[in-house]
N, C-alpha and C positions, 0 to 999 in steps of 0.2 A: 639890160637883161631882157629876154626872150618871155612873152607871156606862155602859159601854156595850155596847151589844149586840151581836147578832151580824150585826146593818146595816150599824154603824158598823165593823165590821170586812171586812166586803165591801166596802165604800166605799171605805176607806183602801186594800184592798190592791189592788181596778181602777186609783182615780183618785190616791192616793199619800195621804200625810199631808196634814189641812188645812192652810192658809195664811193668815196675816192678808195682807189687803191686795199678794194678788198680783200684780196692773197696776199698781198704785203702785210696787214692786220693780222690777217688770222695767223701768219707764222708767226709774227713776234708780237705775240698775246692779245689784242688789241692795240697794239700801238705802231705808230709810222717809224719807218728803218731810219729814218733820217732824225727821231729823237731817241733814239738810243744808245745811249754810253756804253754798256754791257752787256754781253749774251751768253749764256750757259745752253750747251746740249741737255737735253734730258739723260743720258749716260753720264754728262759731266755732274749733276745736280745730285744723282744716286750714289755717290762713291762718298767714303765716310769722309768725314771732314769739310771743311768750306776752305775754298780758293783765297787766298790771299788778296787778288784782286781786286776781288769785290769788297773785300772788308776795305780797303784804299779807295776805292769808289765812293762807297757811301761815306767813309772819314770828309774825303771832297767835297763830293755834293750831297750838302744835307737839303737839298729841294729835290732831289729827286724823289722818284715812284718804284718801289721793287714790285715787280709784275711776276706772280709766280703761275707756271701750269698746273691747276687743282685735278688734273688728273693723276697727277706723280700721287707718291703714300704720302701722309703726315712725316712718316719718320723721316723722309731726305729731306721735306722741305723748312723742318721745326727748328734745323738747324741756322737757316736762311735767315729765316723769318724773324728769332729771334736776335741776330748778329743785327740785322733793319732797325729792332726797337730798341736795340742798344745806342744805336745813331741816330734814332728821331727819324726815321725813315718811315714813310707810311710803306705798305705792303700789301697788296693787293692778291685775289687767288681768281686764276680767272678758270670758270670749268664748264661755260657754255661756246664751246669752241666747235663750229660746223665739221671740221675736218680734222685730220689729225696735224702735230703741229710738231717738228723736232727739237723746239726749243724746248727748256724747262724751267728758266729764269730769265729774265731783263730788269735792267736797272737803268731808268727812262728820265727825261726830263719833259716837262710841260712846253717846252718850244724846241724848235730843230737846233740840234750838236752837232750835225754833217761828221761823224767822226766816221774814220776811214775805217780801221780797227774793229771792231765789236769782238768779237770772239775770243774766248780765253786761249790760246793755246796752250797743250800740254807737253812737261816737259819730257827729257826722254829716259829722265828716273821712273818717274809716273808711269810710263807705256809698258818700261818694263817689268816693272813689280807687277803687274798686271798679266803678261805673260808668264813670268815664273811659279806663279801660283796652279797647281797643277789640280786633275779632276779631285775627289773626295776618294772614288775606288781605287785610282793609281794610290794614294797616300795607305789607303785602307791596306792594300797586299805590298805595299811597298815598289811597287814600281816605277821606272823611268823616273 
């Protein structure tokens, strides 16, 4: 290992301690892509109900970490959080994020899962019920 100089110490104290793989963190909450079993969009995390998935996830693995984005409301994530303490799942809110992040759940383990997968996809009942739900003013005069 490399001693360091008095660079390396200028460096550190402007720009902070290095990092491995900073953008990779800050997307998925603090935690590296390659320990990640599960990921939720923040649009995914907002919709009423909770994914099946992840309830099968954390049934699996009771060592994992649910890593929520404390930016979302209480109300999409109370639903999360409590499914976590139903499983003995610790659950984390992380809301000191430098950037914005488009996740709004992971469900992580303590060492690399290299899983291929992460991402829930939705099905194409889901997308549509989503489409079909029309503005409030069309309903309101009846139209379309």
């Amino acid at each position: 290992m490399a001693e360091k100089n008095v660079n390396d110490y200028l460096e550190e104290g402007i720009y902070g301690p290095k990092e491995l793989k900073p953008d990779e963190k800050r997307r998925f909450l603090g935690t590296f892509r390659e320990r990640v079993l599960l990921a939720l969009t923040k649009k995914q995390v907002m919709k009423k109900g909770t994914f099946p998935e992840v309830e099968q996830m954390l049934h699996d693995h009771p060592d994992a970490v649910m890593v929520v984005n404390g930016k979302l409301g209480y109300k999409a994530l109370s639903a999360y959080t409590k499914l976590a303490s139903s499983y003995g799942v610790e659950s984390q809110r992380i809301t000191s994020l430098d950037k914005q992040s488009d996740i709004g759940l992971v469900l992580a383990k303590g060492e690399a899962v290299h899983k291929e997968e992460i991402f829930v996809e939705e099905t194409e009942t889901e997308q549509g019920r989503e489409e079909e739900q029309k503005p409030w003013w069309k309903k309101l005069f009846g139209l379309g």
